[in-house]
C-alpha positions in Angstrom: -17.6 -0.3 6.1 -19.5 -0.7 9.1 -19.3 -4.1 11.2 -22.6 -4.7 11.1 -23.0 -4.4 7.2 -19.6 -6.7 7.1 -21.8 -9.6 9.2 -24.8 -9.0 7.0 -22.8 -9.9 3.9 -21.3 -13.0 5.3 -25.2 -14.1 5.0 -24.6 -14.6 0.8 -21.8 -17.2 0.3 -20.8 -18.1 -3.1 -19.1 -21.4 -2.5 -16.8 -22.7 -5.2 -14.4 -25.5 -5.6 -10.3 -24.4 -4.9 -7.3 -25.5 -4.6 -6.9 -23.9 -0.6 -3.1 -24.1 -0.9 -2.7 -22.4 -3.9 -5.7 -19.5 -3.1 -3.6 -19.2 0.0 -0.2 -19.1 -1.1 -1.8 -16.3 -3.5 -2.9 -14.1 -0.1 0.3 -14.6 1.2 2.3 -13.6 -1.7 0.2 -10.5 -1.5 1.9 -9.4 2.0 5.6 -10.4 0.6 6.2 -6.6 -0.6 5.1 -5.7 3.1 7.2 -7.8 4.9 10.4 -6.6 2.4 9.4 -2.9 3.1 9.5 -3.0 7.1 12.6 -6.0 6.6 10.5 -8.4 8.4 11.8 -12.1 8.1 8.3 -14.2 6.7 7.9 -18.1 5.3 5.0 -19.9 4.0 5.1 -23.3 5.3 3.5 -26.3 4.3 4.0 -29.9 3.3 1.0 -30.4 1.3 1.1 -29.8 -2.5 -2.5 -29.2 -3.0 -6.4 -29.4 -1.3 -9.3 -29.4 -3.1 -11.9 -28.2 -1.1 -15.0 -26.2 -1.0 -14.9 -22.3 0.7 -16.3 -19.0 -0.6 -13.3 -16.7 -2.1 -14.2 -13.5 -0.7 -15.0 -15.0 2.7 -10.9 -16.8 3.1 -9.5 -13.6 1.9 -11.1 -12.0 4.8 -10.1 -14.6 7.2 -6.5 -14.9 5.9 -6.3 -11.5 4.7 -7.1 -10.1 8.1 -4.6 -12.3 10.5 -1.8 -11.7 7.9 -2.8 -8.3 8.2 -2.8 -8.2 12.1 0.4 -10.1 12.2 2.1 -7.7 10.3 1.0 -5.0 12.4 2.1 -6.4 15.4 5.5 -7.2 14.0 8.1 -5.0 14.6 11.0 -3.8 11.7 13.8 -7.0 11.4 11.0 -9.2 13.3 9.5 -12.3 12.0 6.2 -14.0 10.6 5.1 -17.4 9.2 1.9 -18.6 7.5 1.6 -22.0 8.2 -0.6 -24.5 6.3 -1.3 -28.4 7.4 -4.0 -30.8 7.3 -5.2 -32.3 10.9 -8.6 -35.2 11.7 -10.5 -33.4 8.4 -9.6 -29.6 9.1 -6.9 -27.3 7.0 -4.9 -25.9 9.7 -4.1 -22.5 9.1 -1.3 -21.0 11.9 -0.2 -17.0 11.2 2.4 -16.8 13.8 4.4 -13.5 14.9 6.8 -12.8 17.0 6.2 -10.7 20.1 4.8 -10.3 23.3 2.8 -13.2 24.4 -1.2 -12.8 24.8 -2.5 -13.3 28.2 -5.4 -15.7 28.5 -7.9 -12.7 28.9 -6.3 -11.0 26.1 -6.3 -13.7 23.9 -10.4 -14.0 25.0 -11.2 -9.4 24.3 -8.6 -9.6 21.1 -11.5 -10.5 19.0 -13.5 -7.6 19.8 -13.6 -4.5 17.9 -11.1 -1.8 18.9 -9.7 -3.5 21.6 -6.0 -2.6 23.0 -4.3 -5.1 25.0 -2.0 -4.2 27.8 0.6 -6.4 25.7 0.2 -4.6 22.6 -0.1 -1.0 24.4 2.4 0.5 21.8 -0.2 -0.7 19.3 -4.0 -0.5 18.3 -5.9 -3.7 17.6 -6.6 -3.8 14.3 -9.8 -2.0 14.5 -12.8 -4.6 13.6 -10.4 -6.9 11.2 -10.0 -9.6 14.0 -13.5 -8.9 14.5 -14.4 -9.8 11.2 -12.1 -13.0 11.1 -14.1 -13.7 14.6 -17.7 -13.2 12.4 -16.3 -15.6 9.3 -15.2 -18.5 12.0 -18.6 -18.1 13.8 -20.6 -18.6 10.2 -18.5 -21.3 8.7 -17.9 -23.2 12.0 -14.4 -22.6 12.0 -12.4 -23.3 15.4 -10.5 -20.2 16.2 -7.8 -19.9 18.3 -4.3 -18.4 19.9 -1.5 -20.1 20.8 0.9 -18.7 22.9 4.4 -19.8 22.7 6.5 -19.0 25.2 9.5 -16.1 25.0 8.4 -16.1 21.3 5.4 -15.0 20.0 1.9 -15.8 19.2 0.0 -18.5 16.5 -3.7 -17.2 15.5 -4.8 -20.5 14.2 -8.0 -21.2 11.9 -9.0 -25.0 11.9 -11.3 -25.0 8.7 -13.3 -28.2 7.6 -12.4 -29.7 4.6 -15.6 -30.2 2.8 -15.1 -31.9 -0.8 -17.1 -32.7 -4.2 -15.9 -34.9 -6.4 -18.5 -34.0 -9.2 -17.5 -29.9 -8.6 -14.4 -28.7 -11.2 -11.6 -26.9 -9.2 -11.8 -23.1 -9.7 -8.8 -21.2 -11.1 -7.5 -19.5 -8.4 -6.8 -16.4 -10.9 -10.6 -15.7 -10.0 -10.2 -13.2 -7.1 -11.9 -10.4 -5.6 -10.3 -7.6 -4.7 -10.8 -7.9 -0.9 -7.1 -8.9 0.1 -6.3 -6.0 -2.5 -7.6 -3.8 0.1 -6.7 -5.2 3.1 -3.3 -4.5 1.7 -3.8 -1.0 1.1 -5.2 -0.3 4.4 -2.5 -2.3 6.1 0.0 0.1 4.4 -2.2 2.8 5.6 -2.2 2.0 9.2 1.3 1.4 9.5 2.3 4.6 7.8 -0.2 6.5 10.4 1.3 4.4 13.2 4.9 5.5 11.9 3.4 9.0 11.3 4.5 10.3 14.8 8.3 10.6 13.2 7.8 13.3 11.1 8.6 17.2 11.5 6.5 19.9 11.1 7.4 21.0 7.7 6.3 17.2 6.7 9.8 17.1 4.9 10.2 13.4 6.4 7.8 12.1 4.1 10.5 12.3 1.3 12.8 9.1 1.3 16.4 10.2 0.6 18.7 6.9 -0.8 22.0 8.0 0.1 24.9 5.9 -1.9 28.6 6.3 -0.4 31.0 3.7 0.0 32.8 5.4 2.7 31.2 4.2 6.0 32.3 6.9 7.9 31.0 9.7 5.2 27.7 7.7 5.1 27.2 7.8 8.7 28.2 11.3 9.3 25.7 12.1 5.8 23.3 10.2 7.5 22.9 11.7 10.9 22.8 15.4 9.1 19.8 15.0 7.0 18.0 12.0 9.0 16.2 14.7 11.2 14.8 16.1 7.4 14.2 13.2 5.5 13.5 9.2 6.0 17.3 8.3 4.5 18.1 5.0 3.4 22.1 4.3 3.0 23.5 1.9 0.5 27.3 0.9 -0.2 27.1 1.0 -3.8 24.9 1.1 -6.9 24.2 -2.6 -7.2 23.1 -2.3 -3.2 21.3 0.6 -3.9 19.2 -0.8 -7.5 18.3 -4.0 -4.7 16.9 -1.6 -2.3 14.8 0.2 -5.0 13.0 -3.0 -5.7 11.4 -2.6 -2.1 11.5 0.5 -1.1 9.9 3.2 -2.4 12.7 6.2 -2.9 12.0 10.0 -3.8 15.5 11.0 -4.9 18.6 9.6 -4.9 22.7 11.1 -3.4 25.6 8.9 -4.8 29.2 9.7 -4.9 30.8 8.8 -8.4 33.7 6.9 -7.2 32.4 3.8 -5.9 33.5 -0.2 -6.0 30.7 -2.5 -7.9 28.7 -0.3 -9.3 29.5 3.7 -9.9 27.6 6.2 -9.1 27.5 6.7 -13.3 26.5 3.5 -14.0 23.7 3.8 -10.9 22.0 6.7 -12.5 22.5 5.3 -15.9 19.9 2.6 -14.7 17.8 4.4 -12.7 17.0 6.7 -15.6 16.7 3.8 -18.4 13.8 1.8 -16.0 10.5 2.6 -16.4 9.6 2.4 -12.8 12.6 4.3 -11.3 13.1 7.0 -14.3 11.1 10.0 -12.4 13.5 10.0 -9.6 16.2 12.5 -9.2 19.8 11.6 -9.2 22.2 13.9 -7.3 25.9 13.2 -8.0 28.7 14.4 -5.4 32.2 14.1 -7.2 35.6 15.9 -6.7 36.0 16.2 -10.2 33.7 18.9 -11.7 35.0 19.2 -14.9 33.6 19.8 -18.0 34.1 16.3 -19.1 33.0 14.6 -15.8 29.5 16.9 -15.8 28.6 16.1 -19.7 29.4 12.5 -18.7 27.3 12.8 -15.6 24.3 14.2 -18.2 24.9 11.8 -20.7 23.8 9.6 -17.6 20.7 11.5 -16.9 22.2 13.7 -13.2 19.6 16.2 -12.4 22.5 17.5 -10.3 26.1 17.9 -9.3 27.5 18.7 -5.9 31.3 18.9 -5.6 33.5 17.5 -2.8 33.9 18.4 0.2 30.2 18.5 0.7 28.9 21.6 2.2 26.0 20.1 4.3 24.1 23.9 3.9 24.5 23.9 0.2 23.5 20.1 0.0 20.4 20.9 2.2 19.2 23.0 0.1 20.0 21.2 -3.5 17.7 18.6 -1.7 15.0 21.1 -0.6 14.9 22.4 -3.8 14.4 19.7 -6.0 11.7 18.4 -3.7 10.0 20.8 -3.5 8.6 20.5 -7.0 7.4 17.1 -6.2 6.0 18.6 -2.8 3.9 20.8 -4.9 2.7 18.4 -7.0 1.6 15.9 -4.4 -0.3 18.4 -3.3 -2.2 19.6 -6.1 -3.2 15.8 -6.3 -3.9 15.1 -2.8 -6.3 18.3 -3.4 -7.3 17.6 -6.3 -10.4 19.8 -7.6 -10.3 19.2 -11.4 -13.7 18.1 -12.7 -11.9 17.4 -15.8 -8.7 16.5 -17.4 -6.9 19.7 -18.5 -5.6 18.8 -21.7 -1.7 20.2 -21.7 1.7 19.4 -22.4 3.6 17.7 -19.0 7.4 16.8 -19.2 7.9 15.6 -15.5 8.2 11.7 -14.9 5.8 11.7 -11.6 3.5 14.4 -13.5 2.8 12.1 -16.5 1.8 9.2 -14.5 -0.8 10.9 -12.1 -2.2 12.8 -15.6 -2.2 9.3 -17.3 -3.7 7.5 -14.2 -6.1 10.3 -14.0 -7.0 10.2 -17.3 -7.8 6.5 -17.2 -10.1 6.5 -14.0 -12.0 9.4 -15.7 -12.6 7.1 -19.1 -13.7 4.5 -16.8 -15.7 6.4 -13.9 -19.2 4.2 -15.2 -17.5 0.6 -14.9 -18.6 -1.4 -12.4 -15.4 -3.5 -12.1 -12.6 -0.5 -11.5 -10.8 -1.8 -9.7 -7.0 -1.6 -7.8 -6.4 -4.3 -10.1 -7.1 -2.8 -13.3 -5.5 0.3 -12.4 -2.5 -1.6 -12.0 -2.8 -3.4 -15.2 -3.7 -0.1 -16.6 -0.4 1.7 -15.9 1.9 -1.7 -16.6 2.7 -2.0 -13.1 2.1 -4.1 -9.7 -0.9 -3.3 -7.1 1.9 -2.8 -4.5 3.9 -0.8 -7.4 0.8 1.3 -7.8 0.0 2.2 -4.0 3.4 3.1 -3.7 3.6 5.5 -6.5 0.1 6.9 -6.0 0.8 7.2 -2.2 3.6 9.1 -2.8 2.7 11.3 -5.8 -0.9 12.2 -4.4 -0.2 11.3 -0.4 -3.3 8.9 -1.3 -4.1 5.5 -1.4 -5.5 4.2 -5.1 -8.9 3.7 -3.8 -9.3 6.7 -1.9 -7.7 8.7 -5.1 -10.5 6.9 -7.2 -13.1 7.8 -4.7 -11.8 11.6 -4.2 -12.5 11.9 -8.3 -15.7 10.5 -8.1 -17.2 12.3 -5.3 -16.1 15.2 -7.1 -18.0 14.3 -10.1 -20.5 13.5 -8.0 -20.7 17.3 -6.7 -20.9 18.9 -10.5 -23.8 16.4 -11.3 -25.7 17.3 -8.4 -24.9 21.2 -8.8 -25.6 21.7 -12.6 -27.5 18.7 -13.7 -31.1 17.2 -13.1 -30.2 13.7 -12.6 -31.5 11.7 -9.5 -29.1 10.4 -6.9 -29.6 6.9 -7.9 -29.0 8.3 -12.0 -25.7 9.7 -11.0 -24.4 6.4 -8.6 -24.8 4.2 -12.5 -22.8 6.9 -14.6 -20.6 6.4 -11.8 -20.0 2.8 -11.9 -22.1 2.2 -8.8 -24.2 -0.8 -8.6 -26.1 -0.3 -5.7 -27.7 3.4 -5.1 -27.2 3.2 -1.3 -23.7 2.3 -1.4 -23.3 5.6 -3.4 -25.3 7.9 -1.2 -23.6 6.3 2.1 -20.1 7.4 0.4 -21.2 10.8 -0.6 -21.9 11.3 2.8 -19.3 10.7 5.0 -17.3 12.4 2.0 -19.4 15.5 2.3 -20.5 14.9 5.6 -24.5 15.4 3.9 -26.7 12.8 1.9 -27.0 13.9 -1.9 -29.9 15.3 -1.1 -29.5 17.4 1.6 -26.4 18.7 -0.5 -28.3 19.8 -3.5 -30.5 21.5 -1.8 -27.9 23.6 0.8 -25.2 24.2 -2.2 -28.1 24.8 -5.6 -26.3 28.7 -5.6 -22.6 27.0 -5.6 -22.8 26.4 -9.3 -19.3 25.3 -10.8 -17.9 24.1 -7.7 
């Protein structure tokens, strides 16, 4: 969205009656599966239990949303952040705080500005008009806005709010949200994967997050430093360490020796394969013992593969290649996805089951209004950080740009082979405003609906 359409809708406010420290607490919480993700150290802070106050929902979760989101940016892997929440002479303090270099007193004066860089975060973009908009909010609600700089630590973005109160006003459920922090999340994820992007080969094969599970250090390491220049890999000591690192990280397939303390490398594919959210990943077992017995064990467990002791890096290479490359293939077909509608067949793959299932879904719900990152997630029995990371994976898309890809598409057919009008075809969409619908179309299609109906009438069934 454009900043100037962002300051135009700060003009409606829809002011309610919340509990700020709860509503807070909620856009914090929101960040947590970031923070575990890059292994950055993070607190909310506050003495106060509650503060009933008067704000407009969508308008904090772009204040908040937006330093949360710049802190975590700015906050390198193992660092550390803090949301901090007091009261002080009438305002609700609110002090993100992140460790790195400190802010010059210019810097801390241009920061606000769209697309800035600063000299001290030249490894790092601003975050593009997001401190812009917090800038915007601050001006409209008289909020005092403000960075700290403390010395050989960090920097504190503080947000003194007033507290404005109505006794006669019931307290809104905080359960009442809009989706904006939703997608400040998602793009958040977005930009640090970009920013991380740099890593990757040319094949793209880095992409794929290996969990590699040996309880031999030196094995691990020398694993490690083989395959690390093919794949993101991610080492764990046993299977109870590596089920904890599941929870947060997002893994493609899994390597584990059999013969481990704790947990066994049995026992760790035994649970992958009975979870729900774990059960499409591929387990690859490396054993000495390749018996009969051992591999009908290793089956029983749910292996999708056995590699045998001494490990032949070549041959292990390639088992890895190989079974990746089938979900390689279908990322693709979703990240290109043409389908105007659901083929109807039968689908036996874990990861191909879900995107058909999710797809299916946002098709059966392409004309409501509220579709949403939220009721996707519901939709599919999941988390919204659960959700990004799945659909990010299958379809090397966020949730909301998957959505929009689907109906843009639609979009295309209706124009092509239909006589609807633009503004006809935004409502079966689930569009309530016509002009938000033709601005999307065209920066899709890079024409208005239009202009595209009239240059593509031969490119029936398209």
């Amino acid at each position: 969205m454009e900043f100037r359409n962002m300051e135009l809708q700060h003009a409606s406010l829809d002011i309610r009656k919340y509990d700020a420290i709860h509503f807070l607490r909620g856009i914090y919480e929101a960040f947590c599966p970031l923070y575990k993700q890059k292994n950055i150290e993070s607190g909310f802070v506050t003495d106060i239990e509650s503060c009933s106050m008067l704000f407009g929902a969508d308008k904090m979760e772009m204040l908040v949303g937006n330093l949360l989101s710049n802190s975590f940016k700015h906050t390198m892997p193992g660092g550390k952040t803090s949301l901090h929440v007091y009261l002080n002479k009438g305002h609700l303090v609110v002090d993100v705080f992140n460790i790195g270099p400190v802010l010059s007193d210019e810097e801390k004066v241009v920061i606000f500005q769209p697309y800035i860089r600063t000299h001290s975060f030249n490894n790092y973009m601003n975050s593009g008009i997001g401190l812009a908009i917090v800038q915007s909010i601050s001006n409209l609600l008289d909020i005092k806005l403000s960075v700290q700089g403390v010395e050989n630590e960090g920097n504190i973005f503080r947000a003194e709010i007033p507290v404005i109160t109505d006794d006669n006003l019931q307290t809104t459920s905080t359960d009442i949200r809009t989706d904006i922090v939703e997608r400040i999340v998602d793009n958040t994820m977005y930009y640090d994967e970009q920013h991380y992007a740099g890593n990757e080969d040319t094949d793209g094969k880095q992409m794929f997050q290996i969990l590699l599970v040996e309880n031999d250090r030196d094995t691990r390491k020398v694993l490690k430093k083989k395959l690390q220049d093919l794949y993101h890999v991610l080492v764990a000591a046993n299977g109870k360490e590596a089920l904890l690192l599941m929870k947060s990280q997002h893994v493609d397939i899994v390597v584990s020796d059999i013969r481990m303390g704790e947990m066994d490398g049995f026992e760790l594919c035994r649970s992958i394969k009975e979870n729900s959210q774990t059960n499409h990943i591929p387990v690859l077992l490396i054993t000495s013992d390749l018996s009969t017995e051992s591999k009908i064990q290793g089956f029983r467990s749910g292996a999708d593969a056995f590699l045998q002791k001494p490990i032949n890096i070549q041959e292990l290479k390639l088992r890895l290649d190989n079974i990746l490359k089938n979900k390689h293939v279908l990322r693709s077909y979703y990240a290109n996805f043409n389908q105007l509608e659901v083929e109807e067949k039968e689908v036996n793959n874990a990861d191909e089951i879900f995107l058909r299932e999710f797809t299916t879904y946002i098709y059966e719900h392409l004309n409501d209004v509220n579709l949403s990152v939220i009721q996707l997630a519901q939709a599919m029995n999941m988390s919204r950080t659960q959700l990004y990371l799945m659909v990010k994976r299958l379809a090397d898309q966020t949730p909301s740009a998957f959505v929009l890809s689907i109906k843009m598409k639609r979009a295309r057919k209706l124009l092509l082979t239909t006589d609807m009008t633009s503004s006809e075809i935004s409502y079966q969409l689930g569009y309530c405003n016509p002009n938000h619908f033709s601005r999307q179309f065209k920066e899709y299609f890079h024409e208005s609906p239009t202009e595209f109906r009239k240059n593509h009438k031969e490119d029936k069934g398209l």
